[in-house]
C-alpha positions as CSV (number, residue, x, y, z in Angstrom):
1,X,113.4,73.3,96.6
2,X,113.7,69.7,94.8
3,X,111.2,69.4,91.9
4,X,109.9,66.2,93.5
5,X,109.0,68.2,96.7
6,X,107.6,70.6,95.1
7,X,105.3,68.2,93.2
8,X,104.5,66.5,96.8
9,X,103.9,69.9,98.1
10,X,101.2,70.5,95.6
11,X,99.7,67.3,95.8
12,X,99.3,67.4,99.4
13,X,97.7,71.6,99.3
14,X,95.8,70.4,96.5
15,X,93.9,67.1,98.0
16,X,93.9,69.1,101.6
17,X,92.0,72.4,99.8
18,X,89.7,70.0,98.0
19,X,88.8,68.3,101.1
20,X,88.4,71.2,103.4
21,X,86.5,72.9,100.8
22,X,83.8,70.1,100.4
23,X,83.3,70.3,104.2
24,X,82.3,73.5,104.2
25,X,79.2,72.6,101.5
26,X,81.5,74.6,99.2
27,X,81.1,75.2,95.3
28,X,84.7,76.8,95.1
29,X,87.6,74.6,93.0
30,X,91.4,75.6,93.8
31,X,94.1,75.9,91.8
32,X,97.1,75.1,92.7
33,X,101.2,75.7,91.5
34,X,104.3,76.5,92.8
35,X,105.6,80.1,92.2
36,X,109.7,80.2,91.9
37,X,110.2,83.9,92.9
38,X,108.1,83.4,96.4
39,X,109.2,80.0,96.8
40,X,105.5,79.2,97.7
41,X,102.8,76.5,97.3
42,X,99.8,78.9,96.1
43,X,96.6,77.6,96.4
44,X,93.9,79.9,94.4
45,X,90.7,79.5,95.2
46,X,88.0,80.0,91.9
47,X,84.8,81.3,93.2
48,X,81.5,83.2,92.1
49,X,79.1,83.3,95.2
50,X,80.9,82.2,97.8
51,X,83.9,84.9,98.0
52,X,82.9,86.5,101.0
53,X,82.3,83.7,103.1
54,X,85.8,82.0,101.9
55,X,87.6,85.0,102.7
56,X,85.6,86.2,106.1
57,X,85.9,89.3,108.4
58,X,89.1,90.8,107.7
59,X,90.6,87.5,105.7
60,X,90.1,85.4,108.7
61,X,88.6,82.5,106.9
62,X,91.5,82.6,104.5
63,X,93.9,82.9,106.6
64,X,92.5,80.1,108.7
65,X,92.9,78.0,105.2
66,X,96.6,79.4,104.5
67,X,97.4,78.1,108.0
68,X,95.5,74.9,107.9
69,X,96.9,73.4,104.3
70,X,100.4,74.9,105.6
71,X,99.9,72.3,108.7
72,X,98.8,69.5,106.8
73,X,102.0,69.5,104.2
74,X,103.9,69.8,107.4
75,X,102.6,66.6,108.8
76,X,102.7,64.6,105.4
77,X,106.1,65.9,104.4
78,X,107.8,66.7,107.8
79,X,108.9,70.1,107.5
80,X,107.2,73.5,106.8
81,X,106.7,74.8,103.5
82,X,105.2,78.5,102.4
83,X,101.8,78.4,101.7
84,X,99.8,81.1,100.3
85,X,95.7,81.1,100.1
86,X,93.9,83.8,97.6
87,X,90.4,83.9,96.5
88,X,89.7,86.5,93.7
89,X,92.8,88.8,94.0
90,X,91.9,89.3,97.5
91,X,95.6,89.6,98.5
92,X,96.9,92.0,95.9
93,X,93.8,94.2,96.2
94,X,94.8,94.1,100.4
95,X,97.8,95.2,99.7
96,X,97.0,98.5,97.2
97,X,94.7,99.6,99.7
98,X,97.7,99.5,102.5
99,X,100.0,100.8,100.3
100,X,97.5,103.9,100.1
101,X,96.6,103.9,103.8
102,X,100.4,104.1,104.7
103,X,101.0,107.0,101.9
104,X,97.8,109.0,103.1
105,X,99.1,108.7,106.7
106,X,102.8,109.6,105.5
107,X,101.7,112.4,103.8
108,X,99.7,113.2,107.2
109,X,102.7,113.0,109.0
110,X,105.1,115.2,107.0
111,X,101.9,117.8,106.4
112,X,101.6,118.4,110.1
113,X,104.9,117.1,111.4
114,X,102.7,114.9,113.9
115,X,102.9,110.9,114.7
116,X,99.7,109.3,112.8
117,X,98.4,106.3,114.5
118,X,96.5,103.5,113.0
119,X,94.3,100.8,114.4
120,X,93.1,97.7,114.3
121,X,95.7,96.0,111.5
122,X,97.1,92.4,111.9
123,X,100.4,91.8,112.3
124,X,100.5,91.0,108.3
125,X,99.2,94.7,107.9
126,X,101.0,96.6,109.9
127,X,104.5,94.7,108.1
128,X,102.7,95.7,104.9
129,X,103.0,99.4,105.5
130,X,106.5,99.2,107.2
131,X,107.6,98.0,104.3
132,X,105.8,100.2,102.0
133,X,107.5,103.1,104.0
134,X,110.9,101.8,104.8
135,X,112.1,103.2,102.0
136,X,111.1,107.1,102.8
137,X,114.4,109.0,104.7
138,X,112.4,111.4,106.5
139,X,109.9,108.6,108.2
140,X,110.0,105.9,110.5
141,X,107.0,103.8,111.9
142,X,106.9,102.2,115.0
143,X,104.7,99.1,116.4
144,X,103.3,100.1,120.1
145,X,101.2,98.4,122.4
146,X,100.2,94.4,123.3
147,X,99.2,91.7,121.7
148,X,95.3,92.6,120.3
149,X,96.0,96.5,121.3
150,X,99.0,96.8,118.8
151,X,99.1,99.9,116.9
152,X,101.2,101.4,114.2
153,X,102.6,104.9,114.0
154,X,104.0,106.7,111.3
155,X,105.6,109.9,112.0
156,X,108.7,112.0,110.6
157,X,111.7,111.2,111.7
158,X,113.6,112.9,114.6
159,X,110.3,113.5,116.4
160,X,110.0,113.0,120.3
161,X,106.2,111.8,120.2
């Protein structure tokens, strides 16, 4: 990505964040850069009373921000770039605790040679743990289901359920 996108990029998350933030009666100040290895605008969010509220029921709000500041720099600059929201480490503590759920329900799986489901994961979650297994030869998982009733299944490979 040009360097003078980039700085456009930032400009625009930056003023947007700002903006959207002061709307909601927030005290929260982001932060914002441009990581090279993610090729990313990322927008962190300093906080100390409001983290809950900023990052909602499951990271809806922040989500909701991730996919609001990604819109506006697609407006301003006329095409799409990547735009990732955290508040407080949110993010990389989300993904440990996937990373886990998929290994306890791996070790499930191969334990008892039986498919174990899990619920209620976004579509961002449920890629999480494919990925976090994809590597393992003697597992697969699978995405069932529609829409709001998608579930994931992780169960040793070769098996018929």
């Amino acid at each position: 990505m040009a360097a003078k996108k980039k700085r456009e990029d930032i400009a625009i998350a930056e003023k947007a964040t700002k903006k959207i933030l002061k709307l909601m009666g927030t005290k929260a100040k982001p932060s914002v850069s441009f990581d090279e290895e993610s090729e990313a605008v990322v927008v962190d969010i300093e906080t100390t009373e409001e983290t809950g509220l900023l990052i909602g029921h499951r990271g809806e709000t922040l989500n909701a921000l991730q996919s609001i500041v990604g819109m506006i720099i697609r407006r301003k600059m006329g095409e799409w770039s990547r735009v990732i929201v955290n508040i407080g480490d949110w993010r990389a503590k989300q993904e440990d605790y996937l990373k886990g759920l998929a290994s306890q329900a791996a070790e499930r799986a191969m334990e008892t040679g039986e498919p174990q489901t899990l619920y209620n994961l976004t579509p961002a979650q449920r890629r999480t743990i494919h990925l976090s297994l994809s590597e393992e030869k003697d597992l697969e998982t699978e995405s069932h289901g529609e829409e709001g009733e998608r579930y994931l299944v992780v169960k040793p490979k070769g098996s018929k359920k």
